[in-house]
C-alpha positions as CSV (number, residue, x, y, z in Angstrom):
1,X,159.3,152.2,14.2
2,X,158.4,155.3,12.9
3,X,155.1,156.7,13.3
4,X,152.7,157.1,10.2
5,X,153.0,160.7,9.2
6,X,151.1,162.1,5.9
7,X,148.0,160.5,4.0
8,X,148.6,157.3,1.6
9,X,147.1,158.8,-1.4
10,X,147.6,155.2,-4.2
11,X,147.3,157.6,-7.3
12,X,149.4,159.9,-5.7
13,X,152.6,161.8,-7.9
14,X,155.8,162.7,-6.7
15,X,157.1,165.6,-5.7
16,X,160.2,167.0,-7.4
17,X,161.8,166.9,-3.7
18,X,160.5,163.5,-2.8
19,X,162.1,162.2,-6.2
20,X,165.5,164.3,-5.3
21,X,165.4,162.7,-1.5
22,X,165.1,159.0,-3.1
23,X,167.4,159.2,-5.9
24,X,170.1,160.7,-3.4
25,X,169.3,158.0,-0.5
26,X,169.4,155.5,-3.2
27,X,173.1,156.2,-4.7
28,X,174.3,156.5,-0.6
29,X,172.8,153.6,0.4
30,X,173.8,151.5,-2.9
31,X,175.3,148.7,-0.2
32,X,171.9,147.9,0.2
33,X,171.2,146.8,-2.9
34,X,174.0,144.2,-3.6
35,X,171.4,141.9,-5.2
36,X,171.7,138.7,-2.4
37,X,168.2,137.6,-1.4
38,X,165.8,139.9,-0.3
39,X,168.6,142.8,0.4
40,X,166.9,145.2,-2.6
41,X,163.4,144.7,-0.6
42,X,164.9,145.3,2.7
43,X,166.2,148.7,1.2
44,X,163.4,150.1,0.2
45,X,162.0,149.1,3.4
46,X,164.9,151.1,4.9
47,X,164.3,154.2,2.9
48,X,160.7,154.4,3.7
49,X,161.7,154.1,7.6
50,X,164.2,156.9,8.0
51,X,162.6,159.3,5.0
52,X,158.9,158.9,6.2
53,X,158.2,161.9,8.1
54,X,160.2,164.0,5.3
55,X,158.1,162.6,2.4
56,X,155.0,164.8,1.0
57,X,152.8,161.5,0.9
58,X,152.6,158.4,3.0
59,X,154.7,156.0,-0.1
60,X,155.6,152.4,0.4
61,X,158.0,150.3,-0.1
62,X,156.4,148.8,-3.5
63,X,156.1,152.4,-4.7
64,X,159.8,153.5,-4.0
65,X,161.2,151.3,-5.3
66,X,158.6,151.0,-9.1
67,X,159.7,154.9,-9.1
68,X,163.9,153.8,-8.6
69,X,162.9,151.2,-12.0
70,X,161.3,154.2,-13.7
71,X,163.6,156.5,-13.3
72,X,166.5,154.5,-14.5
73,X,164.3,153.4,-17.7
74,X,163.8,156.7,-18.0
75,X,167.7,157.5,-18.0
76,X,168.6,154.6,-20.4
77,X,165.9,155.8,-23.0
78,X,167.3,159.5,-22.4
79,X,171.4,158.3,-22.7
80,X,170.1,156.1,-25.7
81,X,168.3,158.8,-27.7
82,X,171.1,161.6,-27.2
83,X,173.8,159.1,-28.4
84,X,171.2,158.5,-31.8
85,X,171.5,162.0,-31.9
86,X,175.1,162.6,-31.9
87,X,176.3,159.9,-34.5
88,X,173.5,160.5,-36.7
């Protein structure tokens, strides 16, 4: 197990590297993710494990994984008002 490094700060922000590092693990380590029970849980468990002592702040699990679901709701709003904008 890897050893707590950092300070878990709950109303913490992240960093643009810590959201570069998750975003690039993520798309690697898609096979994690293949939606069978418990597999998407166990990946952000996974991610936390071998990315802890790089991260700025102590996240968990729970958190990487509500940042994954804003990011991509993010995208989709961002693809879906660019497309309004082009056949307008």
């Amino acid at each position: 197990m890897v050893e707590s490094v950092g300070t878990f700060v709950p109303d913490a922000k992240w960093t643009d590297e810590d959201t570069e590092r998750l975003i690039k693990w993520r798309t690697v380590h898609s096979y994690l993710f293949s939606g069978k029970r418990s597999s998407a849980r166990n990946g952000w468990e996974a991610f936390i494990h071998e990315n802890q002592a790089k991260l700025d702040v102590k996240w968990t699990a729970r958190q990487a994984k509500k940042k994954w679901d804003n990011l991509k709701t993010k995208h989709k709003k961002q693809r879906i008002d660019v497309q309004c904008v082009l056949f307008a």
